[in-house]
N, C-alpha and C positions, 0 to 999 in steps of 0.2 A: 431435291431439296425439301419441297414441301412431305416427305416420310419421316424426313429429321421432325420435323414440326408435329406429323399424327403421332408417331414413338414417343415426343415429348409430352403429350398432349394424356396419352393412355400413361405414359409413367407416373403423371402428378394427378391422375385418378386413383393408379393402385396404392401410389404413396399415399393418400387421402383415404384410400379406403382400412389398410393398415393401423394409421390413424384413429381412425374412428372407434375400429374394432379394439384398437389398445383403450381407448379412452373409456367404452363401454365398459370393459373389462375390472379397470380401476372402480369406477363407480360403481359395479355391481357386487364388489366386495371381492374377486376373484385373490387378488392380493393379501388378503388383512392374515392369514394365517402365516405367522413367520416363526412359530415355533417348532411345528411336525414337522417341514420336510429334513431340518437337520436332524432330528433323531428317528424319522422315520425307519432307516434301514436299521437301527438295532430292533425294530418291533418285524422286521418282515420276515426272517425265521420262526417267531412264535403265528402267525399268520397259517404260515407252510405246513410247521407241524399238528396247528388244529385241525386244516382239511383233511391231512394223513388219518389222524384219528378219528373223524366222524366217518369216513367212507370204511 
C-alpha cells in the first residue's frame, strides 16, 4: 500500500514538473509566433532547393 502512496507522490512531482516547464515556455515567448508554422511547409521546398544549389 504504501508504493501506491510513493507512485502518487513521484506522479504529482513529474505532473509539477511538466507544469513548470509549460509555464516557462509561455512566458519566454516560445508561443507568440502563430503565423509561420501554418505556412511554413509551402517555404520548405524553397529551403531544399537552395542547399542543392550552393553545394
Amino acid at each position: 500500500m504504501s508504493v501506491i502512496f510513493v507512485l502518487i507522490g513521484v506522479s504529482v512531482l513529474v505532473a509539477g514538473g511538466f507544469l513548470g516547464a509549460f509555464l516557462w515556455a509561455v512566458k519566454s515567448g516560445q508561443f507568440e509566433d502563430k503565423y509561420t508554422p501554418s505556412v511554413r511547409i509551402l517555404f520548405d521546398d524553397d529551403k531544399k532547393e537552395e542547399k542543392k544549389n550552393k553545394s
